[in-house]
N, C-alpha and C positions, 0 to 999 in steps of 0.2 A: 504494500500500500504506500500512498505517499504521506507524508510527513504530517506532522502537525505542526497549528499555530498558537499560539495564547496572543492577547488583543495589543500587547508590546511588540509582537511582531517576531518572537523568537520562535525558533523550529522547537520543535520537541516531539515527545514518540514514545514508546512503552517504559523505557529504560530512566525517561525521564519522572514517568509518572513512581513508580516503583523509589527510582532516591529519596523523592520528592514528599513520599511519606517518613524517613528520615528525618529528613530536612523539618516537617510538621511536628514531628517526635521531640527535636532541639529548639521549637520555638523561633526556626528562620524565618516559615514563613506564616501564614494564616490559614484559615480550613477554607477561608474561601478560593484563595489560591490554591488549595492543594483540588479542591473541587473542579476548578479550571484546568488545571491542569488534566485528570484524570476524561474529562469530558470532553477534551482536544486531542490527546496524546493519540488515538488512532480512531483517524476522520473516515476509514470506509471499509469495506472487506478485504483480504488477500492479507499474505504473513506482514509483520511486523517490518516499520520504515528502514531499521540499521543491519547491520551483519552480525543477525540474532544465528540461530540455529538455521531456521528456513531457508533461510537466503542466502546462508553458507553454502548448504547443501545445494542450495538451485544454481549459484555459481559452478562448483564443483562438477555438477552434471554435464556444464557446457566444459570442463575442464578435461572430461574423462570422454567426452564426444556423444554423451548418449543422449542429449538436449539442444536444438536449435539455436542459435546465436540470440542472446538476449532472456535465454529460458529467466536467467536469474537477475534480472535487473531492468526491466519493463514494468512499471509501476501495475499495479492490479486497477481494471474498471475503468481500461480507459482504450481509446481505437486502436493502439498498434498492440497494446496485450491480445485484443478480441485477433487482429489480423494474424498473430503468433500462434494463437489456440487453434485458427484454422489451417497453417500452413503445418504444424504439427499432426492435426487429424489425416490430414493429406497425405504427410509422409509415411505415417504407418501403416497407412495400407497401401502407400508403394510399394514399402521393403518386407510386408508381412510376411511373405511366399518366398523370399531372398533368403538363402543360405547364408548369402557374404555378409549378412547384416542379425545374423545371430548376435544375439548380446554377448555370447562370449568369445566373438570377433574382435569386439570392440571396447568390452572392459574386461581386459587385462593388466599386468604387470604395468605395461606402461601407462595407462589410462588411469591406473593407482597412484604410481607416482607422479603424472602429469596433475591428478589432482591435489596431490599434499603441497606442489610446488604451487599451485597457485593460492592454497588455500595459506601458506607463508607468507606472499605477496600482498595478500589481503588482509591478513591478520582476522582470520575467523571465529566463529565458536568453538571453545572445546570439545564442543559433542562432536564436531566432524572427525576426532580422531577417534572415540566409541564408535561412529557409524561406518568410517571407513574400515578399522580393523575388521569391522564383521559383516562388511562387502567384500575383502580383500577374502577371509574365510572364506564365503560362499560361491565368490566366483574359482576357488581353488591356488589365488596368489599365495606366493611365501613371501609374507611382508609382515615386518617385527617391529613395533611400537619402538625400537632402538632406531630405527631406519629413518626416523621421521628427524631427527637432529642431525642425522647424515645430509637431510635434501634442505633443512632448514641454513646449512651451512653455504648453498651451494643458490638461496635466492634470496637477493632484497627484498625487505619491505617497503610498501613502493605506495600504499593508500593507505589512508586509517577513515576508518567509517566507526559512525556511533554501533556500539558504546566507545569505542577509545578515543574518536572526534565527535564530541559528541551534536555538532552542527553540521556532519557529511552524513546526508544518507543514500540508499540506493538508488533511487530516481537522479541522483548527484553522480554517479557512477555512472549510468546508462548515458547522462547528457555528454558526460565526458571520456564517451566512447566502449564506456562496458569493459565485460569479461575482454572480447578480443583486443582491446587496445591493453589490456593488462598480462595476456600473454604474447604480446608482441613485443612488449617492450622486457620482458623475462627472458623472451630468445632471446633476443642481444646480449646477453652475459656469457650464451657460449660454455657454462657449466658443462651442460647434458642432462643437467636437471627439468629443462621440457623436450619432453620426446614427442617433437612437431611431424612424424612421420605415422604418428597414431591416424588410427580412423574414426572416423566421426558416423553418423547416424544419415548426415547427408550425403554420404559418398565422398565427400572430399577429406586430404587430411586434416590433424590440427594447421600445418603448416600455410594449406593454403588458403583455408578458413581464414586465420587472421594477417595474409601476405601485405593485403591494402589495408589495413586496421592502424590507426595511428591516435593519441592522446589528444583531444580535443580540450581538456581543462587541464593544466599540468600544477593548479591548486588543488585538485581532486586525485588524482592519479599521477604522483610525482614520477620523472623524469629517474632513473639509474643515479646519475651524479646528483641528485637531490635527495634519496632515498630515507627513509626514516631511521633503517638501519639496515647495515650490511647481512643481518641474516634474518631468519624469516621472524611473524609475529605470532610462531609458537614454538615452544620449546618443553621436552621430555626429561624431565627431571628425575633424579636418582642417588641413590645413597640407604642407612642404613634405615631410613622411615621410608621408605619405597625404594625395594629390591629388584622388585618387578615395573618402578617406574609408575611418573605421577604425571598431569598436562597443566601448565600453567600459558595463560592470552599475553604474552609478553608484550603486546600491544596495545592492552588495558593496563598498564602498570602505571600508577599514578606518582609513586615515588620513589624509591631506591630503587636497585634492581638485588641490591645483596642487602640482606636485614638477619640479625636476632632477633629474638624474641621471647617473653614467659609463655609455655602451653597456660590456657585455660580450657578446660574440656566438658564438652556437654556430647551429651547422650543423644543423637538423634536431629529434631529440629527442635530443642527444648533450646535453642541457641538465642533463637528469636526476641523470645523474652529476657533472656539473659540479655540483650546487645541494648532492648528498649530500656531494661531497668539499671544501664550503667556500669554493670558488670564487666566487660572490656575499657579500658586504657591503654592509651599511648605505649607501645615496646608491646603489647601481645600482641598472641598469636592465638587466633579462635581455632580450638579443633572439633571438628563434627564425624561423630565416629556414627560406626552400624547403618549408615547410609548407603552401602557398596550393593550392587546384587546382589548378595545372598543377605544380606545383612536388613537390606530394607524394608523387606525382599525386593529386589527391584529398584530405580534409582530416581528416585521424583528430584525433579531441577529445584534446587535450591537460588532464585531470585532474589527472595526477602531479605536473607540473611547479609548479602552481601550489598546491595543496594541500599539497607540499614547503617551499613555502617560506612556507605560512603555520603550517602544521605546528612547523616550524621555528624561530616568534619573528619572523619576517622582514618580514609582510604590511602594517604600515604602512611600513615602511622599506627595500623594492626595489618595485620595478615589474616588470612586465614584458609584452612587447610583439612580436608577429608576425604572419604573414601567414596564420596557420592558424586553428583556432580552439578556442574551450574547450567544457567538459560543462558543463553548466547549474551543474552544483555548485559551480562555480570561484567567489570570492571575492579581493577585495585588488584592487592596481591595475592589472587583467589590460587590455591592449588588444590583440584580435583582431581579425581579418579586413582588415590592412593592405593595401591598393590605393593602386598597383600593386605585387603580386607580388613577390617576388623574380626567379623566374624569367620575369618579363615585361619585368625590368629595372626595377624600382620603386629609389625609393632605402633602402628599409629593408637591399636587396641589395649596398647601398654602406657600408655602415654597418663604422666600424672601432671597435675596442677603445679607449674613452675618450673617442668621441665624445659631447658634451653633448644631450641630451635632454630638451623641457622637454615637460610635459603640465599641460594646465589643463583640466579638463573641464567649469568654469563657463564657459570662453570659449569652448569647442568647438577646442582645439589642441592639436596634437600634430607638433614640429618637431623635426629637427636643427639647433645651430647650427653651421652652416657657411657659410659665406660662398656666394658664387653662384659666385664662380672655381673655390674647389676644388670644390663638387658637378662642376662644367661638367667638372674635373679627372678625378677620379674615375669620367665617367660616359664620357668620351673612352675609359678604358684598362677598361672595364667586360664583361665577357660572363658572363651569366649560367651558372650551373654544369645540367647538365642530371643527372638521373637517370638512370643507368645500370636499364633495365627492358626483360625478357623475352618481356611477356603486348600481342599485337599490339591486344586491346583497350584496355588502357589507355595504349596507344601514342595511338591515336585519340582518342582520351577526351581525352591531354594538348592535342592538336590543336584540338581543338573548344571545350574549357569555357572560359568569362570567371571573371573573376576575381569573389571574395567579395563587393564593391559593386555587382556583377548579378547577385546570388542563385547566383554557381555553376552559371550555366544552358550549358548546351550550344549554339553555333552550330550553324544547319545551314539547306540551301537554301530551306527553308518557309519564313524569318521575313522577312517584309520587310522590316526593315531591315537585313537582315546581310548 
């Protein structure tokens, strides 16, 4: 959708509404303005104005070839969406009956990794690394949650769209030439990090898809030699509180990029109330455990929490950190999808009040410090708390799902290696 206004004339959009109760929480603003706000922030239907989850994902699609130019940044309820809806209806009953245009022609290896490189470029949602890992699964790719800091190395970040500008949205992106002026200007680096020789849905490749695609706002979609920074705006963090690796939007970082911090720990989304009643200060580190897959069961987006406490004044100065994960819209030093688990016995599930915490996300760290005895200690007298749950499918579900750094995929007797 496109954006919203308030009668000052500032953009605003879901992520604004969400601070913005924060902000009502510390007395910034009024209930009237927060009213305002809330009754502006999204003026019509189709996903959310910024590079929330959606619109990551709808990017991405045109990045991996399996969505027509524009799938992900054509504002919703308006003539060239309707004239995209039609030329897509069109094409799949072109290619229906086409062999050459099986899906798994076309999203493969490289079509994975053409999409993590642009979703670098972009600085997207978290969840596109949940969702990609367990595309990568299903289309049968070998691609490791490790890999993603490999391609993150190898592409600028080259746009910030809200939440990390939070006055660029998508319809800002399409004016200024879109997804292809954004891997056009990626080839140029000459890495190998986009594999412009992929095929697309159209018949053409990536390459010749975006041959004549050039930056029409170079305010919106910066230039190579302007770039935000040299490597992408995600990054796969690791150490001894994620073994298995955690995803932080390094392009939503409001303030340092390396911090300590005291744990404060809450159980769940009992965090909430913790963050409204004051509970967090300056130097923490909010941790939200039993939010993972199996933990949750399941992984509900944590917006509030994190929007609270940027809402709030807070967002260069806490962190905060779990095995769950955030909305696209989340911003500040959020690090989600810690592996292992809580409930798989990870050590985020060991974590006490006032334990130190350091994050660097130039280095790719994210540790406890505690010594080896006491974790060894702690993990001796350790059982993970289980969810008390009624429904026998999501009994099963807890059974079956891996954790966040396997896409959240499901074991079951098919998969050869499980």
């Amino acid at each position: 959708m496109k954006k919203g206004y308030i009668k000052d004339g500032e953009p605003i959009d879901l992520a604004t509404a969400f601070e913005a109760v924060g902000k009502f929480e510390k007395g910034d603003i009024t209930e009237d303005e927060l009213t305002e706000i809330e009754c502006n922030a999204c003026p019509s239907g189709g996903s959310c104005a910024g590079m929330f989850t959606a619109n990551s994902m709808n990017t991405l699609m045109e990045a991996m070839g399996i969505a027509l130019p524009g799938n992900g940044t054509i504002p919703a309820l308006t003539p060239e969406r309707e004239v995209l809806i039609r030329k897509a209806a069109k094409r799949i009953c072109e290619i229906a009956l086409d062999e050459k245009f099986n899906f798994r022609n076309i999203l493969n290896e490289n079509a994975v990794r053409n999409a993590f490189a642009i979703d670098m470029a972009m600085g997207g949602s978290t969840n596109t690394v949940l969702h990609m890992l367990a595309i990568a699964r299903e289309a049968g790719v070998n691609f490791n949650i490790a890999d993603i800091n490999d391609i993150s190395k190898k592409v600028s970040h080259i746009t910030k769209i809200s939440p990390s500008l939070p006055n660029v949205h998508m319809e800002d992106v399409d004016r200024a030439g879109g997804v292809n002026a954004v891997m056009s200007e990626i080839s140029k680096m000459n890495t190998g990090a986009l594999h412009t020789d992929s095929l697309t849905v159209t018949g053409e490749t990536i390459g010749e898809r975006i041959k004549d695609s050039s930056i029409k706002d170079d305010e919106v979609i910066h230039h190579l030699k302007n770039s935000y920074s040299k490597t992408g705006g995600l990054a796969i963090l690791f150490g001894n509180l994620a073994e298995e690796g955690c995803v932080i939007k390094t392009a939503g970082i409001i303030g340092e990029r390396s911090y300590r911090g005291k744990a404060v720990c809450f159980e769940q989304q009992e965090a909430i109330a913790g963050i409204v009643g004051g509970k967090l200060k300056k130097g923490d580190v909010a941790v939200i455990r039993y939010e993972g897959p199996r933990g949750g069961p399941g992984m509900q987006e944590m917006l509030s929490p994190t929007s609270l406490v940027v809402g709030m004044g807070l967002g260069a100065d806490v962190a905060l950190i779990t095995d769950g994960r955030f909305s696209g819209a989340t911003r500040g030093l959020s690090i989600g999808h810690v592996s292992p688990e809580a409930a798989e016995g990870g050590m985020i599930g060991l974590l006490q009040d006032g334990d130190i915490i350091h994050i660097d996300a130039d280095k790719y760290i994210l540790e406890v410090e505690l010594s080896d005895e006491e974790i060894a200690k702690r993990k001796a007298n350790f059982k993970p708390k289980v969810k008390d749950i009624k429904g026998s499918w999501l009994k099963q579900y807890r059974q079956l799902v891996t954790n966040a750094s396997n896409g959240a995929v499901l074991k079951t007797d098919f998969d050869d290696d499980d």
